[in-house]
C-alpha positions as CSV (number, residue, x, y, z in Angstrom):
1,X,16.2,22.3,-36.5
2,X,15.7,25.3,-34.3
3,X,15.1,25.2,-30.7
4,X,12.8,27.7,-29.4
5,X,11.3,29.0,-26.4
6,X,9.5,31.9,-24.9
7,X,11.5,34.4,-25.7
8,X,12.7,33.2,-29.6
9,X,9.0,32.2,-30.9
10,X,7.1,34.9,-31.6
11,X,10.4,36.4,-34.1
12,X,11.0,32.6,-35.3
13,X,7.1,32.3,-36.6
14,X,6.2,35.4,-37.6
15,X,7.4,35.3,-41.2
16,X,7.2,32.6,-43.8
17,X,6.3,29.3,-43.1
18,X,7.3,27.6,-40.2
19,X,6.5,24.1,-39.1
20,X,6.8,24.0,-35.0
21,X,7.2,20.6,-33.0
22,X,6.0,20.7,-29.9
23,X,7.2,17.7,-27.6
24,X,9.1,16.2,-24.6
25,X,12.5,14.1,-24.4
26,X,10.5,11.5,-22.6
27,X,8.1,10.9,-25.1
28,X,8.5,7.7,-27.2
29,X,5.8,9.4,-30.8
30,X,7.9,12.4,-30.4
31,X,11.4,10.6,-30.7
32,X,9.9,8.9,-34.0
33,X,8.6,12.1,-35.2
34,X,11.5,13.6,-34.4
35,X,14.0,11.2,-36.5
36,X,11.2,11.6,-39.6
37,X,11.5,15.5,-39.2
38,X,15.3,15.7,-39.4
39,X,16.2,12.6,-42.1
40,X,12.8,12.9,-44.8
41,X,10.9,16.2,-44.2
42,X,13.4,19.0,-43.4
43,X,15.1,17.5,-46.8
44,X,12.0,18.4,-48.7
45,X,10.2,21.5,-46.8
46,X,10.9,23.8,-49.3
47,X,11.3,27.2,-48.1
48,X,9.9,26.2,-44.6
49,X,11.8,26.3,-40.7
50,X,11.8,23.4,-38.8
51,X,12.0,24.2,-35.1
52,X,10.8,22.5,-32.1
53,X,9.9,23.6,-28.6
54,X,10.4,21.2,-25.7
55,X,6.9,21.4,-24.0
56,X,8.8,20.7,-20.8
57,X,10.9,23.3,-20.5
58,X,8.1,26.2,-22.1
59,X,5.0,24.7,-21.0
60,X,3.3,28.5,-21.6
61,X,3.8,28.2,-24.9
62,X,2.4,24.4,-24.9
63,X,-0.7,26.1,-22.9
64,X,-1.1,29.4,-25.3
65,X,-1.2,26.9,-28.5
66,X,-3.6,24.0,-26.5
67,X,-1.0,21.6,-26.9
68,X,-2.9,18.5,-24.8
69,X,-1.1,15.6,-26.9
70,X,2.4,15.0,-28.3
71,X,3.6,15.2,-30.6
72,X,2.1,17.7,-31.6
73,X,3.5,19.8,-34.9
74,X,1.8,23.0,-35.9
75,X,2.5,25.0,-39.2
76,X,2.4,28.7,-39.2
77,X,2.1,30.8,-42.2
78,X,3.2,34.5,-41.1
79,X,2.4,34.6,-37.6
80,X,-0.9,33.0,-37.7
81,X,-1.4,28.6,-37.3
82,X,-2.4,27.8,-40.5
83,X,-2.9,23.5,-39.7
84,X,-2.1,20.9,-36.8
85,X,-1.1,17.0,-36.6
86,X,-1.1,15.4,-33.6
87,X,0.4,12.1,-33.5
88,X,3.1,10.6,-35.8
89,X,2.3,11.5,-38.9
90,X,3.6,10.8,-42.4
91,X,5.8,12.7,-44.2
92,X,3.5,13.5,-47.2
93,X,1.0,14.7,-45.1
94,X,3.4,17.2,-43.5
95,X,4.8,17.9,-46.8
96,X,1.5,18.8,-48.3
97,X,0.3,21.2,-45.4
98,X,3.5,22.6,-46.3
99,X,3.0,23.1,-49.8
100,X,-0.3,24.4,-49.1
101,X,0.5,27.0,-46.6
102,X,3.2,28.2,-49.5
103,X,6.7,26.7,-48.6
């Protein structure tokens, strides 16, 4: 998964289908999501990017996106935020926004 920040996002997202996890190292959901993201849904997104931005160290990018509870994992389709979770979530249900958005 691919760490980005303010200055690697907006090229990261803006083609294809990208799947963005915004959390913190100090949050307990995120390290669950986390372990979920890199062992059962990276395996099976398809043509989608995984990458993560530590909400810590770009908290404009946490505020530009309304990012109020984490985890928090947005997908973007092109550019544009196509669905949200926030919360642990299961992998199907990331896996089907994925599908959806056309990974």
């Amino acid at each position: 998964m691919t760490e980005l920040n303010e200055d690697t996002f907006e090229q990261a997202t803006a083609d294809g289908v990208v799947l963005v996890d915004f959390w913190a190292p100090w949050c307990g959901p995120c390290k669950m999501m986390g372990a979920l993201l890199e062992q059962q849904i990276a395996p099976a997104a398809g043509g989608a990017k995984i990458a993560k931005v530590n909400i810590d160290d770009c908290p404009e990018l946490a505020a530009r996106f309304g990012i109020q509870s984490i985890p928090a994992l947005v997908v973007f389709k092109d550019g544009g935020e196509v669905s949200r979770f926030i919360g642990v979530q299961k992998p199907d249900a990331i896996l089907s926004a994925l599908a959806a958005a056309g990974a």
